[in-house]
TORDRENBA-745385 format. One record per residue (C-alpha): residue number from 1; z, y, x. Coordinates in Angstrom, 2 decimals. Layout:
BEGIN
REC   i      zz      yy      xx
REC NUM       Z       Y       X
...
This chain:
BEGIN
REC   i      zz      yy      xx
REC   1    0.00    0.00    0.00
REC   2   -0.75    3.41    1.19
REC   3   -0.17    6.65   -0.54
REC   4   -2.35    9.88   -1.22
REC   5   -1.67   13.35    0.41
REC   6    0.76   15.12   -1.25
REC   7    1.40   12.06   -3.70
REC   8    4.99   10.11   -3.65
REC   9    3.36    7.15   -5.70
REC  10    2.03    4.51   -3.67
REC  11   -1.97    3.05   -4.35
REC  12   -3.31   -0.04   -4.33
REC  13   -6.44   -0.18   -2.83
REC  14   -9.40   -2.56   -3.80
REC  15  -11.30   -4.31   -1.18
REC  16  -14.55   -2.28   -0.12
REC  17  -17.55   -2.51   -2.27
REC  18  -18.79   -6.13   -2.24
REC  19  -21.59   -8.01   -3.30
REC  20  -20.50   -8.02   -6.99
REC  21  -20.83   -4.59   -7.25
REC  22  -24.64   -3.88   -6.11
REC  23  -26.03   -4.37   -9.58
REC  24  -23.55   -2.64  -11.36
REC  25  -23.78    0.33   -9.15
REC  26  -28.06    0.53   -9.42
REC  27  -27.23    0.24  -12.87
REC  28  -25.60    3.68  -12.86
REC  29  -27.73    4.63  -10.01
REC  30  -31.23    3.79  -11.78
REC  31  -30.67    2.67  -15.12
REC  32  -34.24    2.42  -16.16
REC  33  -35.61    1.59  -13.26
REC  34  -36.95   -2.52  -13.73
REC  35  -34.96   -4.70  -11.75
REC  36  -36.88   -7.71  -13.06
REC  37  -40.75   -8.35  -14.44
REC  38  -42.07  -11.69  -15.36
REC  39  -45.12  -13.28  -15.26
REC  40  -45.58  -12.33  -18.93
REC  41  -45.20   -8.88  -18.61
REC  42  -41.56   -8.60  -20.02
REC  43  -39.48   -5.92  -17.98
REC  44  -35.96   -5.83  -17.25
REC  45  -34.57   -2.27  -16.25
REC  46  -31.16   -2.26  -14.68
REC  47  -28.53   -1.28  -17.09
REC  48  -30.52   -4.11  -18.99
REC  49  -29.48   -7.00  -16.79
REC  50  -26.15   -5.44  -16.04
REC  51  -25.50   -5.11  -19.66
REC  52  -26.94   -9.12  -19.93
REC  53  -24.94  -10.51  -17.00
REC  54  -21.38   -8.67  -18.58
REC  55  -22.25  -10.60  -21.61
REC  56  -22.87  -13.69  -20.10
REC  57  -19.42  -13.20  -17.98
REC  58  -17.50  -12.52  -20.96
REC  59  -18.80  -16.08  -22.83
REC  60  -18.14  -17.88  -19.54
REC  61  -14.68  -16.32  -19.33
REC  62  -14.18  -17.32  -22.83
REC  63  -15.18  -20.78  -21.57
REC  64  -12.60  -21.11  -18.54
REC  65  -14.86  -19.99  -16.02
REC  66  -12.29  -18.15  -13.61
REC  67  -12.59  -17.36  -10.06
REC  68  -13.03  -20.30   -8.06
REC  69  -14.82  -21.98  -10.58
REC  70  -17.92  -23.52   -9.97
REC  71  -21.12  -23.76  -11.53
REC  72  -24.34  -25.53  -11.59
REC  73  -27.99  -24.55  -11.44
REC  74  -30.88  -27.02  -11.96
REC  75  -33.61  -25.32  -12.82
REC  76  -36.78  -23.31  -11.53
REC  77  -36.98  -19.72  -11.03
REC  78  -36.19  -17.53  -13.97
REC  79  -34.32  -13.91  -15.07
REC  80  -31.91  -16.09  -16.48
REC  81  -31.24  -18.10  -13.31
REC  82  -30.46  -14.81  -11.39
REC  83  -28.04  -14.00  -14.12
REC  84  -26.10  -16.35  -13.99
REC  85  -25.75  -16.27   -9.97
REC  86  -24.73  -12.39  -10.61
REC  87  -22.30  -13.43  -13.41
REC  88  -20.32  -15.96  -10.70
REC  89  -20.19  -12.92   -8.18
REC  90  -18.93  -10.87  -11.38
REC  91  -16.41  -13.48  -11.88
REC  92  -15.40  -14.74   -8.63
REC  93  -16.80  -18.04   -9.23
REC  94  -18.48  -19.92   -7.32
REC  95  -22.66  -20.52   -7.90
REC  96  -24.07  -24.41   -6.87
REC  97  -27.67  -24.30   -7.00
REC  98  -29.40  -27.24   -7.19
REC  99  -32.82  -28.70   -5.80
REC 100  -34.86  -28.99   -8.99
REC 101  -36.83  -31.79   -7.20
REC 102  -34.12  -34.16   -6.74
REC 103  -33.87  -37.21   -8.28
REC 104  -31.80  -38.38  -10.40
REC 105  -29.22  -40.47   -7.99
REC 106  -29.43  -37.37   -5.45
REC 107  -28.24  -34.56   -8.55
REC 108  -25.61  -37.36   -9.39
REC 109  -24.39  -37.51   -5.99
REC 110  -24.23  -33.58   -5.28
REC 111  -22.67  -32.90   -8.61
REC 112  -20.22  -35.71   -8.21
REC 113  -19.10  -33.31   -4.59
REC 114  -19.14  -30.00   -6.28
REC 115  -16.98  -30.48   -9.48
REC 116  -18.61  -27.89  -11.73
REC 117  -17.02  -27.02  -14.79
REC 118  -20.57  -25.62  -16.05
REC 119  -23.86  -26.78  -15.73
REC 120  -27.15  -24.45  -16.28
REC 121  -30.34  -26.54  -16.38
REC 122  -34.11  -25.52  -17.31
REC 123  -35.69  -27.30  -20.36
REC 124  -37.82  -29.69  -18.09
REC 125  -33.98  -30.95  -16.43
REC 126  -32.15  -30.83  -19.48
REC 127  -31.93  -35.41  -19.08
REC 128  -30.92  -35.01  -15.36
REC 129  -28.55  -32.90  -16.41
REC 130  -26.77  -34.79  -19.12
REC 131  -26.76  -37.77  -17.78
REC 132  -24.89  -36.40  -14.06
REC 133  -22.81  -34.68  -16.07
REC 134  -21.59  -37.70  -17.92
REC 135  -21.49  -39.67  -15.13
REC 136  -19.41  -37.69  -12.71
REC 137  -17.39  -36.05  -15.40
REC 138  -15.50  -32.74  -15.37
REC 139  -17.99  -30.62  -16.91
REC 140  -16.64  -28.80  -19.44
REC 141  -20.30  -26.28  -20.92
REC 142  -23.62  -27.58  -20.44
REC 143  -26.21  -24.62  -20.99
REC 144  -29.95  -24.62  -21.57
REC 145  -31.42  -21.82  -19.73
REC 146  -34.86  -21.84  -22.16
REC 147  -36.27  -24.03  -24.69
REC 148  -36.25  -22.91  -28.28
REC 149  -33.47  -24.59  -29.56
REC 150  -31.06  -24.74  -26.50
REC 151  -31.18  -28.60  -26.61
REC 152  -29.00  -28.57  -29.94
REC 153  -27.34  -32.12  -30.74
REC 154  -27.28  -33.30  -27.62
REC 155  -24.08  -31.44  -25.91
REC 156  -26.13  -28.17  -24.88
REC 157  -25.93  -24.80  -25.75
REC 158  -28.74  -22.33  -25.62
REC 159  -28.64  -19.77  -22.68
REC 160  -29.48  -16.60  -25.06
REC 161  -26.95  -17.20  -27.50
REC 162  -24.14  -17.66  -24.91
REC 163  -25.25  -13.89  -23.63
REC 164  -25.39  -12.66  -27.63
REC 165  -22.25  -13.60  -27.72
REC 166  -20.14  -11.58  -24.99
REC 167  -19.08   -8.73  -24.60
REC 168  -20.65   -5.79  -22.40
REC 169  -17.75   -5.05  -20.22
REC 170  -17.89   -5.90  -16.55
REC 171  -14.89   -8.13  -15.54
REC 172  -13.98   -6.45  -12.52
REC 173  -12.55   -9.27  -10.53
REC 174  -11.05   -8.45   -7.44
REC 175  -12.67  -10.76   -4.56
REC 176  -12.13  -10.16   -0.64
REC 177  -14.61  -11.14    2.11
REC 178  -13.41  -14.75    2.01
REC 179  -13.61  -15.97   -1.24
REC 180  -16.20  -18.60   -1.76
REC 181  -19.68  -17.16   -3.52
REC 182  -21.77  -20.27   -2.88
REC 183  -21.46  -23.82   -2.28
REC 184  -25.44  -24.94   -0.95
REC 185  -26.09  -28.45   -0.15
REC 186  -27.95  -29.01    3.02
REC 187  -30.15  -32.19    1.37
REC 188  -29.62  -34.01   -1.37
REC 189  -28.31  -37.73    0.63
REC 190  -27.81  -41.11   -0.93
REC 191  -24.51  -40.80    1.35
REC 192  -22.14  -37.70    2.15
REC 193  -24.31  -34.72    1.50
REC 194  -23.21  -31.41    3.90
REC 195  -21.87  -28.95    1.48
REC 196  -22.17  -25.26    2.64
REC 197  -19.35  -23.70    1.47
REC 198  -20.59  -19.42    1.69
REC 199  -18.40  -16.55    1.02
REC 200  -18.74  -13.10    0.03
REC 201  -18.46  -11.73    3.62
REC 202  -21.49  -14.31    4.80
REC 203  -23.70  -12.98    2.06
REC 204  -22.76   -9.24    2.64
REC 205  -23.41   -9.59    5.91
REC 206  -26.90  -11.20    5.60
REC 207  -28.51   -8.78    3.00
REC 208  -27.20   -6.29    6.03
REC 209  -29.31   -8.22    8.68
REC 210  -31.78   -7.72    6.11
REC 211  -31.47   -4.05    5.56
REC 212  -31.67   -3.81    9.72
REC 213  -34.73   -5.76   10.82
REC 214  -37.14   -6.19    7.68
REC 215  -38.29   -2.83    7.67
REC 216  -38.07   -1.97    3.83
REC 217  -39.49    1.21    2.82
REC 218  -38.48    3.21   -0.50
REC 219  -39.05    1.97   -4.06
REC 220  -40.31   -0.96   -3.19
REC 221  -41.46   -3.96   -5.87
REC 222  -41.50   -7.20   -4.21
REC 223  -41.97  -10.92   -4.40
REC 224  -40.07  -14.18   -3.38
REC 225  -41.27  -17.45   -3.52
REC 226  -38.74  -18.88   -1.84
REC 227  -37.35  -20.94   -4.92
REC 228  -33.74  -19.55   -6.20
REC 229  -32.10  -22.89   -5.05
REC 230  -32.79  -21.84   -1.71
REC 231  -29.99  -19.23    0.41
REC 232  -33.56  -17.36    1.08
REC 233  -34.45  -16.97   -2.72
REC 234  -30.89  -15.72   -3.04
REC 235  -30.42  -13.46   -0.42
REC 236  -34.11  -11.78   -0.58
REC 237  -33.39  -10.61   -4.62
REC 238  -30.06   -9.95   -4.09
REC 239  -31.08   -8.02   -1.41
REC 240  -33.67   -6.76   -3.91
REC 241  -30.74   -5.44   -6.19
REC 242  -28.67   -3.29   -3.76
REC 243  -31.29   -1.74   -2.72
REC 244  -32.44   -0.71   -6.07
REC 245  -35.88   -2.78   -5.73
REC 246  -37.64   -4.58   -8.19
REC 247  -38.33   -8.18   -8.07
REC 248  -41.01  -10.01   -9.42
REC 249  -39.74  -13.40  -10.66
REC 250  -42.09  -16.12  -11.76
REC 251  -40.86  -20.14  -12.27
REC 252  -42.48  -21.55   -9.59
REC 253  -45.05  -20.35   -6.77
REC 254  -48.63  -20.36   -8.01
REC 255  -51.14  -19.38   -5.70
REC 256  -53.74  -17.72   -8.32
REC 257  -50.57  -15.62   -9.57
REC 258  -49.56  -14.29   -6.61
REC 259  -52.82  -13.07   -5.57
REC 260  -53.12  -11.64   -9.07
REC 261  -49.76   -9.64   -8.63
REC 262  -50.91   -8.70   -5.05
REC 263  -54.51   -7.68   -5.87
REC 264  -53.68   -6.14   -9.47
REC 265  -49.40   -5.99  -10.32
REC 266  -48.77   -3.18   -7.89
REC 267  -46.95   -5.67   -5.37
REC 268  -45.69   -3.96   -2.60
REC 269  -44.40   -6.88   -0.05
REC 270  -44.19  -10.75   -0.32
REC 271  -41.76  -13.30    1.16
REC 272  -43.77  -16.26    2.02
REC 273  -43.75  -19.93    3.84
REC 274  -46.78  -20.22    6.47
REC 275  -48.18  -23.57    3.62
REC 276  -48.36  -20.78    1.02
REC 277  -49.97  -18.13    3.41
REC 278  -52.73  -20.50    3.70
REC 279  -53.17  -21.43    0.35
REC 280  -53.61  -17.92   -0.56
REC 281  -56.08  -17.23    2.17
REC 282  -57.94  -20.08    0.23
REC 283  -58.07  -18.56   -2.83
REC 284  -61.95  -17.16   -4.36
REC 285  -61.72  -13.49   -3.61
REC 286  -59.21  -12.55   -1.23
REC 287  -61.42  -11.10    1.33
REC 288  -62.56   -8.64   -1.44
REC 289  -60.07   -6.70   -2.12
REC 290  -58.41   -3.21   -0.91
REC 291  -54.80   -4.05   -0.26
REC 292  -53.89   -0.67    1.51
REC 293  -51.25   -0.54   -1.00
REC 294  -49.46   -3.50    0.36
REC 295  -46.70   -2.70    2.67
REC 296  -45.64   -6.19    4.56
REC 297  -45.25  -10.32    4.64
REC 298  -42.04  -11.46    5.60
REC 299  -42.58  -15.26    6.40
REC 300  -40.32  -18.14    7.99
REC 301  -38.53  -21.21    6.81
REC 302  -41.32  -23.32    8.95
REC 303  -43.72  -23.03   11.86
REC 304  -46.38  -20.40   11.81
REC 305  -49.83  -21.56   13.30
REC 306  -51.31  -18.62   15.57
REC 307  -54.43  -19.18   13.77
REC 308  -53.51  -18.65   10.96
REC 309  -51.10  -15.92   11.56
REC 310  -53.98  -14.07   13.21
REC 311  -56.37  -14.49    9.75
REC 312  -53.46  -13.43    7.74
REC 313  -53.10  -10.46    9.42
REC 314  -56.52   -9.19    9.67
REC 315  -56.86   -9.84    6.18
REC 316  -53.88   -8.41    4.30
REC 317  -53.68   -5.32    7.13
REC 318  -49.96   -4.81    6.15
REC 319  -47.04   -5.29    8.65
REC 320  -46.14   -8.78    9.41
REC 321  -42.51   -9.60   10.18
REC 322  -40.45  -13.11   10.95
REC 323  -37.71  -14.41    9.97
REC 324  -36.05  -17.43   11.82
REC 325  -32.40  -18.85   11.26
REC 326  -30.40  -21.32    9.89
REC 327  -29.71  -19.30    6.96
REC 328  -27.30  -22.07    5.02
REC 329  -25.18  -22.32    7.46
REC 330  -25.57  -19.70   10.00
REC 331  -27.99  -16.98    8.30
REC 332  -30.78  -14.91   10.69
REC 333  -30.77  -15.49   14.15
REC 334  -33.68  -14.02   15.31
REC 335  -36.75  -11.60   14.38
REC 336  -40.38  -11.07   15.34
REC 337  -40.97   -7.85   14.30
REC 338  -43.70   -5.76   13.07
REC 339  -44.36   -3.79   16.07
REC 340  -44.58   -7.41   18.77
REC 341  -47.23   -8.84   15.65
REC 342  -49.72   -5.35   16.99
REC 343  -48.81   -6.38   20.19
REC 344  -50.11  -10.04   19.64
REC 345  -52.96   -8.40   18.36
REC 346  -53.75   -6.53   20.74
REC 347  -53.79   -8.77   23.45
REC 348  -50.15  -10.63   24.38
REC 349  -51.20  -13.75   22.00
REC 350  -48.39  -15.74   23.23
REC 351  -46.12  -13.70   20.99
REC 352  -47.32  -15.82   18.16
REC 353  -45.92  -18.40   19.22
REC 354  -42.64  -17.27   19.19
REC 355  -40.01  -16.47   17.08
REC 356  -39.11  -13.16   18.11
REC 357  -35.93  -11.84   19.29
REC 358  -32.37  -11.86   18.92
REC 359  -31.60   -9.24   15.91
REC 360  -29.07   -6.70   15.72
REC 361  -25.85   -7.72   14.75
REC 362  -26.28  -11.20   16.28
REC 363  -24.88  -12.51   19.21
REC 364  -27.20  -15.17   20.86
REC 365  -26.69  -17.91   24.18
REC 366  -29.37  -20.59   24.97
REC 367  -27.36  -23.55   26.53
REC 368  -26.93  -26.67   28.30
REC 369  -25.53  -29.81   27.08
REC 370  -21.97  -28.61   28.64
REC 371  -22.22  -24.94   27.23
REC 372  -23.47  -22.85   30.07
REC 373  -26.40  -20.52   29.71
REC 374  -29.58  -21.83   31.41
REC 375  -31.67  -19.61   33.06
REC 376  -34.82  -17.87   31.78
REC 377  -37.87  -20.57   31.10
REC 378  -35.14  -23.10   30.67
REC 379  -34.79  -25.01   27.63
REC 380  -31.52  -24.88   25.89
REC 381  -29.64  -25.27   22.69
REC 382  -29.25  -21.98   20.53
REC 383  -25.85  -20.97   19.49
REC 384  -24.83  -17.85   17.76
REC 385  -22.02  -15.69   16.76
REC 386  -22.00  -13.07   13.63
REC 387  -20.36  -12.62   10.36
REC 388  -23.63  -13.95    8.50
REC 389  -22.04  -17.62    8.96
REC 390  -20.30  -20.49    6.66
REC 391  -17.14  -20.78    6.16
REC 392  -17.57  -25.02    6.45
REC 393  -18.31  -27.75    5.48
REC 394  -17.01  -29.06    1.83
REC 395  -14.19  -31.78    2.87
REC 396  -16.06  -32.45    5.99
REC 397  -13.84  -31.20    8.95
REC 398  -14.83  -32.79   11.83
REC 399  -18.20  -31.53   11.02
REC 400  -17.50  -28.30   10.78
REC 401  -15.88  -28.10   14.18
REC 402  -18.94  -29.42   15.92
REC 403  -20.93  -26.80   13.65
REC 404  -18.55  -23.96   14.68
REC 405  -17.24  -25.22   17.69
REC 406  -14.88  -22.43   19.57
REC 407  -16.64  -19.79   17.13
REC 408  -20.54  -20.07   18.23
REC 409  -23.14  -22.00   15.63
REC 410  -25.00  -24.35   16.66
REC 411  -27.76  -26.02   13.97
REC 412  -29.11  -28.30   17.32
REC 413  -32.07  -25.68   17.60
REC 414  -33.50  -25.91   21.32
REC 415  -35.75  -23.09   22.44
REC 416  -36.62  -20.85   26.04
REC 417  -36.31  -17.33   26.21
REC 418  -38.96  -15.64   28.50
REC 419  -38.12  -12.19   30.73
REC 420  -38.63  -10.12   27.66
REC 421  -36.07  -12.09   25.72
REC 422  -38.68  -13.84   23.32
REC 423  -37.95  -16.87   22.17
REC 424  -40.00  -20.06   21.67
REC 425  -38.49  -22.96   19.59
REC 426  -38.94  -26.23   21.61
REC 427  -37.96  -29.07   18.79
REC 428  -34.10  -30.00   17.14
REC 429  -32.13  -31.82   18.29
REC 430  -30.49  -33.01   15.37
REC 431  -34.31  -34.36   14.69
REC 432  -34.51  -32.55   11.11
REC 433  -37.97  -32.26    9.83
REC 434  -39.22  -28.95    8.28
REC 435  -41.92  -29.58    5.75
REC 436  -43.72  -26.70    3.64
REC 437  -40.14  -25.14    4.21
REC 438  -37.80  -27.87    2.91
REC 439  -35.34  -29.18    5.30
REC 440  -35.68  -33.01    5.25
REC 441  -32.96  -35.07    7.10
REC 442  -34.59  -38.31    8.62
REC 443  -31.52  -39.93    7.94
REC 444  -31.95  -40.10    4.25
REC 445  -35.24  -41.59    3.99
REC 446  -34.51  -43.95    6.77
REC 447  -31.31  -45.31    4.79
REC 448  -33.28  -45.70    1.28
REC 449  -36.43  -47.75    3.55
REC 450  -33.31  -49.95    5.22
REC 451  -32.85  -51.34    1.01
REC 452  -36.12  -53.13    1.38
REC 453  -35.15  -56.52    2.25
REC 454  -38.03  -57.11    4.51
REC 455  -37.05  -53.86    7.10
REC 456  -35.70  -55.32   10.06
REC 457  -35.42  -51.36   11.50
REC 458  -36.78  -48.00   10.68
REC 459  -37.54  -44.63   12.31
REC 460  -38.64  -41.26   10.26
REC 461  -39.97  -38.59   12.09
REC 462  -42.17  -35.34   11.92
REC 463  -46.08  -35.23   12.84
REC 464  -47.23  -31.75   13.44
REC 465  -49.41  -30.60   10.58
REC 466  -51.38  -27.21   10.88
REC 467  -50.85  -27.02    6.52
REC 468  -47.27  -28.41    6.02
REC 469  -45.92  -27.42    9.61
REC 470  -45.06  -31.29    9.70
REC 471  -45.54  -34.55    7.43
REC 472  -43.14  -37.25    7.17
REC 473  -43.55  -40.24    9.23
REC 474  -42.04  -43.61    8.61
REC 475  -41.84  -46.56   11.58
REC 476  -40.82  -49.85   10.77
REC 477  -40.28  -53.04   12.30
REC 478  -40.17  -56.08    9.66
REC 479  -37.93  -59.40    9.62
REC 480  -39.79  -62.24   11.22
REC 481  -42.22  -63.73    8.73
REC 482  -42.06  -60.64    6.18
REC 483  -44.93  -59.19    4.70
REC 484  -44.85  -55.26    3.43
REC 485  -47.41  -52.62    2.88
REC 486  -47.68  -48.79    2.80
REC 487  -47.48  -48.52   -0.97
REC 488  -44.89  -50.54   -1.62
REC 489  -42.84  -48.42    0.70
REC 490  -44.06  -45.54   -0.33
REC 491  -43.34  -46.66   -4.43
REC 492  -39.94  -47.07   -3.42
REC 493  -39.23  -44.29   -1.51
REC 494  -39.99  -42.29   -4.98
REC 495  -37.35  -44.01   -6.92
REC 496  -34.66  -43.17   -4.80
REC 497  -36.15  -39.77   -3.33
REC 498  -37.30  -36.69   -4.06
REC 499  -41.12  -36.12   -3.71
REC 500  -41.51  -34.45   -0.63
REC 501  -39.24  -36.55    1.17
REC 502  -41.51  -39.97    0.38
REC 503  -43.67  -40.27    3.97
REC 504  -46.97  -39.46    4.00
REC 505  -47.76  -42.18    6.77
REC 506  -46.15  -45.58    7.68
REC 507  -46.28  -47.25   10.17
REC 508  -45.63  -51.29   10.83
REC 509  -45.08  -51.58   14.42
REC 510  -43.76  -55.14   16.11
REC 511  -41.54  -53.09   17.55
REC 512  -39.57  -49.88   18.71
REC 513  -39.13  -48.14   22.18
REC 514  -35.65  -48.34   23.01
REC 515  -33.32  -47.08   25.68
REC 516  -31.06  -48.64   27.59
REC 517  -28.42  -48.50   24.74
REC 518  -30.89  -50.37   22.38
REC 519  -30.61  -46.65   20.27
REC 520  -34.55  -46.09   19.09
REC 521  -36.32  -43.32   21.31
REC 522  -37.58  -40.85   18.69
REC 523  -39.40  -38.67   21.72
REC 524  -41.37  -41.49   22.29
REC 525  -42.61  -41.87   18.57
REC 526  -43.35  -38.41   18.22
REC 527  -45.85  -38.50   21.68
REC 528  -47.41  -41.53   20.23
REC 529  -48.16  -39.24   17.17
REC 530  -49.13  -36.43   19.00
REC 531  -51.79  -38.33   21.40
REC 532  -53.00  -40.39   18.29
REC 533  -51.42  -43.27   19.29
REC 534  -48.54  -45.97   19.09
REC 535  -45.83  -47.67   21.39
REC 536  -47.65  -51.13   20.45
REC 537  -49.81  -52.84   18.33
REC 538  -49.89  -50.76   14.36
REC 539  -51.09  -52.12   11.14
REC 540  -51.24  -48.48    9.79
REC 541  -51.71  -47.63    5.98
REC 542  -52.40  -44.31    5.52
REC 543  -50.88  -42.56    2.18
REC 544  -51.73  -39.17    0.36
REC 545  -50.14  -36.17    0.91
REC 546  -47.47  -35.83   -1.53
REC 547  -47.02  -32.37   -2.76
């Protein structure tokens, strides 16, 4: 307590403005100004979703939502989905967002760790949703978030009416920089699943990176299609919402669309993966039209070919700026900015090829396996300190000391840093694979192929694709006398995973290269890949790309 000049009555004072508080404040700030436009045309001005997400507090708090609480998203992108994430920062609770391309064993699992006392699901996931809730138990409100009738009779109740129903007075709960905002779930595992357990002081401090390095200009209307389920789709619009922006939200990315709001909607700057860039530089048309209103791409969450970096750019003409980070768990790490993309372009090529520098705010060491910094050229592991990190891991301890180990991050990123202090990512060693932008833990698939009574062993690991940034690659070895093809694999990969985890390619070798320790030699598989070929004899059976 501290008291005012000239005042004998002690004050309490509130905790500085917070996260919560961004909408309300652009509310009073701009209240006409759209904070959200659909596809459709339907506009949302600020005092608008304020006014909506008070509401939908109030009917939530009449419900037993408190602070702490948590609740559950399954669903695609949508105005309501982003209300309901601002209602938990409104109320202290705690949002769980959900991969909407899970299956059903993997929602059932990461439900079954969160505890939700509400779940939120989109009309298309209203089944998933009913059936995990009923099998973990606990949930106390199941809401439809569209659909005419709110899936009435069968335990839901419809998203619209719950808003209708409150009352337009903002909560004002009192949260400090270490209460929990977010619980994200690092893959969706047939074991333990890595819970990310995010606080109010992470997220603050990431839409602050933001504000430093992404070079936003004023009044801008912009576009994520980073999916809402992702910290990136979160961050980006709630970013979006301090700083008075509007956002253009549309279910799911569709290339025509985009290029429709780019070339037509008045779109002023994009978030994109590198799969999407090239999609759109696909499209009939692109190359005829003037898009000197368009400010900048922000891209990441996967490897950018130079190629097709350099196409992008000489098309679009706006400012081109990377992100790179392990933004779950540790949030931006590094930036290639605007200004080094001219540079690439006007000469120093091997800047794209890297992913930029250290950014403000962030503390960064490339090290050896016993934590000492290597020297320039050197390859090392990343590890970084700011206050854009998790808190931990949910109920997983030991993890989280290895993750946070003596207060640096570490997400097993290896890289070199030139003279400049550019840095160029060479592989993870925690072996994760990043396809079209979605994390993919080898571990998962290789535990659902090790079912399959005739696998005697199995490796999964990433091939190098210039359109995904890499596909998933299964090796397997068979029990003597066992007979298994591709399909079959591949057939039961999709009842246990979600679609872009099934591997595009397997791969029936008689056997794998092993070290000394009989552990498999990953390296080995992935330079068999790379030249085109394999550590012995292969009865390969190729499968489509999955989308």
């Amino acid at each position: 307590m501290t008291s005012a000049p000239g005042q004998g009555e002690a004050r309490v004072y509130e905790p500085m403005i917070g996260v919560n508080d961004y909408l309300r404040l652009n509310a009073q700030r701009f209240p006409d100004r759209d904070c959200f436009v659909t596809d459709d045309g339907r506009r949302y001005s600020f005092v608008e979703v304020d006014s909506r997400v008070n509401r939908l507090s109030s009917s939530l708090a009449a419900r037993g939502v408190t602070k702490g609480s948590r609740l559950a998203i399954l669903a695609t992108d949508s105005v309501a989905y982003y209300e309901v994430v601002l209602a938990s920062l409104k109320l202290g609770a705690t949002y769980v967002p959900l991969n909407n391309r899970l299956t059903q064993a993997e929602v059932t699992t990461l439900l079954g760790r969160a505890e939700p006392v509400a779940v939120f699901a989109s009309e298309r996931y209203l089944d998933t949703a009913r059936e995990s809730a009923a099998a973990v138990g606990g949930v106390t409100t199941l809401v439809a978030l569209d659909g005419a009738d709110g899936g009435e009779g069968e335990g839901f109740e419809a998203y619209e009416a719950l808003v209708e129903a409150g009352q337009d007075v903002d909560p004002r709960v009192v949260v400090d920089d270490t209460d929990i905002v977010g619980l994200a779930f690092t893959s969706g595992t047939t074991g333990l699943p890595k819970g990310v357990l995010q606080s109010h002081g992470m997220i603050k401090a990431l839409l602050s990176l933001q504000d430093n390095e992404y070079e936003y200009l004023p009044g801008e209307f912009r576009y994520t299609a980073s999916p809402a389920f992702h910290i990136a789709g979160q961050a980006l619009v709630l970013d979006h919402i301090k700083r008075g922006f509007t956002t253009l939200i549309v279910p799911q990315f569709d290339v025509a669309t985009t290029l429709r709001w780019i070339q037509e909607g008045g779109l002023t700057g994009c978030f994109l993966v590198p799969t999407m860039i090239r999609r759109i530089l696909d499209e009939p048309g692109v190359r005829d039209a003037d898009y000197s209103h368009f400010r900048s791409i922000i891209y990441g969450a996967a490897p950018m070919p130079p190629t097709l970096l350099t196409e992008a750019m000489e098309v679009f003409g706006c400012r081109f700026i990377q992100a790179f980070g392990a933004s779950t768990e540790g949030g931006m790490q590094a930036i290639l900015t605007s200004e080094d993309h001219v540079r690439a372009l006007a000469g120093e090529t091997h800047l794209l090829g890297s992913i930029g520098r250290p950014i403000s705010g962030v503390e960064m060491r490339i090290v050896d396996e016993n934590d000492r910094d290597v020297a320039v050229g050197e390859v090392g592991e990343i590890i970084t300190r700011s206050d854009a990190v998790m808190s931990c891991y949910l109920e997983m301890p030991e993890k989280t000391a290895e993750a946070l180990k003596d207060g640096w991050f570490r997400a097993g990123d290896l890289a070199r840093r030139d003279e400049e202090g550019f840095l160029y990512l060479a592989g993870r060693s925690k072996d994760m694979i990043i396809r079209g932008g979605e994390n993919i833990y080898p571990i998962e698939i290789e535990t659902v192929l090790m079912d399959l009574p005739a696998v005697a062993s199995t490796a999964v690991v990433g091939r190098p694709s210039d359109y995904w940034g890499e596909t998933v690659v299964a090796y397997l070895t068979l029990h003597e006398g066992a007979d298994l093809d591709a399909e079959t694999v591949r057939a039961h990969c999709k009842t246990h995973l979600a679609g872009f985890k099934v591997p595009e390619e397997v791969l029936i070798v008689p056997e794998m290269p092993l070290n000394a320790s009989g552990k498999i030699l990953k390296r080995e598989l992935r330079r068999f890949l790379v030249e085109d070929g394999a550590p012995t004899e292969v009865s390969q059976a190729a499968a489509g790309v999955s989308s």
